[in-house]
C-alpha positions in Angstrom: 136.0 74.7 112.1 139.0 76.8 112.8 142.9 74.6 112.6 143.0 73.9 116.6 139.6 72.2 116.5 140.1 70.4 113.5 143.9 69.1 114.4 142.3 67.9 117.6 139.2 65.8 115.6 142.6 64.7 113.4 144.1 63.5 116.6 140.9 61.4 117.5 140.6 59.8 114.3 144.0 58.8 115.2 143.0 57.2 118.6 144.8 60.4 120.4 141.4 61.4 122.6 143.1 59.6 125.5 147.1 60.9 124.8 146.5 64.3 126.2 149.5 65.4 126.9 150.6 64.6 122.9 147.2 66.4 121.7 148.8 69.6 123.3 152.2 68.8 121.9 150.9 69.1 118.1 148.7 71.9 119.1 151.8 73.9 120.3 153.5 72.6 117.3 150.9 73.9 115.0 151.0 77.5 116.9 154.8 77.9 116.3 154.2 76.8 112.7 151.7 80.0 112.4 153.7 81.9 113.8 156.9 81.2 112.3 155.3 81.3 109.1 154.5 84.9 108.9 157.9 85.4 109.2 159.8 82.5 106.9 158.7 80.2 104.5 158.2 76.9 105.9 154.8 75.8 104.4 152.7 76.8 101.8 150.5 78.0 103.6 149.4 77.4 107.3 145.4 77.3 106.3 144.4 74.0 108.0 143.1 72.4 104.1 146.9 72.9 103.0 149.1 71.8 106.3 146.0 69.3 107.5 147.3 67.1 105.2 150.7 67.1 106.4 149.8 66.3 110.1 147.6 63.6 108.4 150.1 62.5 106.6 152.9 62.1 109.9 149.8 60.5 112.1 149.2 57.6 109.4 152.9 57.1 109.5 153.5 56.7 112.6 151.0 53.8 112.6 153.8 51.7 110.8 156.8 53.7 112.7 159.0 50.8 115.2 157.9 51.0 119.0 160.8 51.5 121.5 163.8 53.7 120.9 164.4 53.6 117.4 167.5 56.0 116.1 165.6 58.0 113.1 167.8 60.3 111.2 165.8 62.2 109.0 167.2 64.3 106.1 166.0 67.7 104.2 163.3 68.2 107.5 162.8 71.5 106.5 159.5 72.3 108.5 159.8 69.2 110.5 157.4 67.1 108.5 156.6 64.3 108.9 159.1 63.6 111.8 157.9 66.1 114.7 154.5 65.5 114.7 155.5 61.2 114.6 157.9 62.3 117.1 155.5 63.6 119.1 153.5 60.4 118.8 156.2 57.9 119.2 158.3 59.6 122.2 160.7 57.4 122.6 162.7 57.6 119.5 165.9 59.5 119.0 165.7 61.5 116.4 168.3 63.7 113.9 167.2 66.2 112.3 169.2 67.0 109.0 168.6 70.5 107.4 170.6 72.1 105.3 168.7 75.9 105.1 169.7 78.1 107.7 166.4 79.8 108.8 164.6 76.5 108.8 167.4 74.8 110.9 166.4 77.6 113.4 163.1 76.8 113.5 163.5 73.4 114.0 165.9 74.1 116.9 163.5 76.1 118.2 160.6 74.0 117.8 163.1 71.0 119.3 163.3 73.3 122.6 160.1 74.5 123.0 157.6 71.2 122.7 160.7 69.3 124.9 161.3 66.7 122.3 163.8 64.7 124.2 166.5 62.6 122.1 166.4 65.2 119.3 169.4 66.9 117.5 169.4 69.4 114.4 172.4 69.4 112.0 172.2 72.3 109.9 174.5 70.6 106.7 174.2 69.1 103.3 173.7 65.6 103.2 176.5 64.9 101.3 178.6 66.8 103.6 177.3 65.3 106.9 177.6 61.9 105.5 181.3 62.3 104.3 182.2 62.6 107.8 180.2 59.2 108.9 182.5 56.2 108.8 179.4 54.2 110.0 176.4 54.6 112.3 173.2 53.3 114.0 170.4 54.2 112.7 167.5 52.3 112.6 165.2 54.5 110.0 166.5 57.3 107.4 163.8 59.0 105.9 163.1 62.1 103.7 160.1 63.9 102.0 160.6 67.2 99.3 163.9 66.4 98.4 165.7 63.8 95.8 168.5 62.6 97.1 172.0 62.7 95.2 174.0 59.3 94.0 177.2 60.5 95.6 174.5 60.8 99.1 173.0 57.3 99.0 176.0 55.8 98.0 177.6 57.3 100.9 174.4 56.1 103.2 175.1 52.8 101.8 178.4 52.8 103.3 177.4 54.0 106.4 174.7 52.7 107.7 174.0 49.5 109.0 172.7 46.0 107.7 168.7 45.9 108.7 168.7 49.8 108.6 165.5 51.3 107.0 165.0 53.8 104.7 161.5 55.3 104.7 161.1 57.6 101.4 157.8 59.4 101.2 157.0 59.9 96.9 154.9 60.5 94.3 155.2 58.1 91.1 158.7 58.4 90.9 161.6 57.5 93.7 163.1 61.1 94.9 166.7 59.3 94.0 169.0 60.1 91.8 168.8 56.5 90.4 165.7 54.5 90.8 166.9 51.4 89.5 170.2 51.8 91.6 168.1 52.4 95.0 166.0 49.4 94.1 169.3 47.0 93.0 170.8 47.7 96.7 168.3 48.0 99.0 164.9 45.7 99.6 161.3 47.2 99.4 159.7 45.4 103.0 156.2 47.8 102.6 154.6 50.3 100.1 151.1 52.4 101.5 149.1 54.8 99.9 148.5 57.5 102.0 144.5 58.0 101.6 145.2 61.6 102.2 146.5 62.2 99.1 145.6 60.8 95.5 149.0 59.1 94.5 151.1 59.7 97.3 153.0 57.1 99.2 155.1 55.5 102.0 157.7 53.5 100.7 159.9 51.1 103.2 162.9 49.5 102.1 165.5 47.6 103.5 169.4 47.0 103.7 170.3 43.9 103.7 173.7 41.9 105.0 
């Protein structure tokens, strides 16, 4: 089974046999990951065993992912996992896309443009600097995957963001924070889910409270 046919038996384990128009949206998304790849190194690899897991991965999470127009700022997106494909699946969120590297900020701008992912921004800054310049904002959901974030960052998202904002951290055994304990002192864990797609790998929600 070659990647197109087996992203599109992904999509109907996913309930997606009826969604079309979405079904194209990740195949076209999967193309300019091929073809982008040859070029820069987004992925691993783009050989569906390695990057079937990460559309996996963005179609389980979007099962727990706020209907409606939730504001999603997601940091270090590098090749736009997991927060295109959910995109894709969850259309009517606005979505910021924070990547510092300069080639992969293009990609995702390109990406952005060419599956018409309305309500989407790319930033290409650190997310220190990008925060420094936020004296507060709206975001429902901050999430990242690959990178560990810095003190001097989530202290600086804990003094921007808003009470009953979201952070959505996608792990191995370990927080990707500069301090665990710190994280977990400050902010509420609301859900923790194993993703079955990979042995001790997980989705963990936590909260900011008043």
């Amino acid at each position: 089974m070659n990647s197109e046919s087996a992203l599109r038996e992904l999509g109907r384990r996913f309930g997606l046999e009826d969604r079309g128009h979405e079904v194209q949206r990740l195949l076209l998304y999967l193309r300019l990951l091929e073809k982008w790849n040859a070029r820069i190194n987004l992925t691993a690899s783009t050989a569906w065993p390695a990057i079937g897991v990460l559309f996996e991965e963005a179609l389980w999470a979007a099962g727990f992912f706020p209907e409606g127009g939730a504001r999603h700022l997601d940091i270090g997106s590098g090749a736009g996992f997991p927060s295109i494909p959910l995109h894709i699946v969850r259309p009517a969120l606005r979505l910021e896309l924070l990547e510092s590297r300069v080639k992969r900020a293009v990609f995702l701008e390109s990406a952005v443009a060419e599956l018409k992912l309305s309500g989407t921004a790319v930033v290409c800054q650190r997310a220190e600097s990008y925060l420094r310049r936020q004296a507060a904002f709206e975001f429902d959901v901050i999430s990242w995957k690959g990178i560990r974030i810095s003190r001097e960052a989530f202290d600086l998202l804990m003094e921007a963001c808003r009470p009953g904002a979201r952070f959505w951290i996608f792990h191995g055994g370990r927080l990707p924070v500069a301090d665990p304990a710190e994280l977990r002192r400050r902010l509420t864990l609301v859900r923790s889910e194993e993703f079955p797609g990979r042995p001790g790998w997980q989705l963990s929600i936590y909260e900011k409270g008043c």
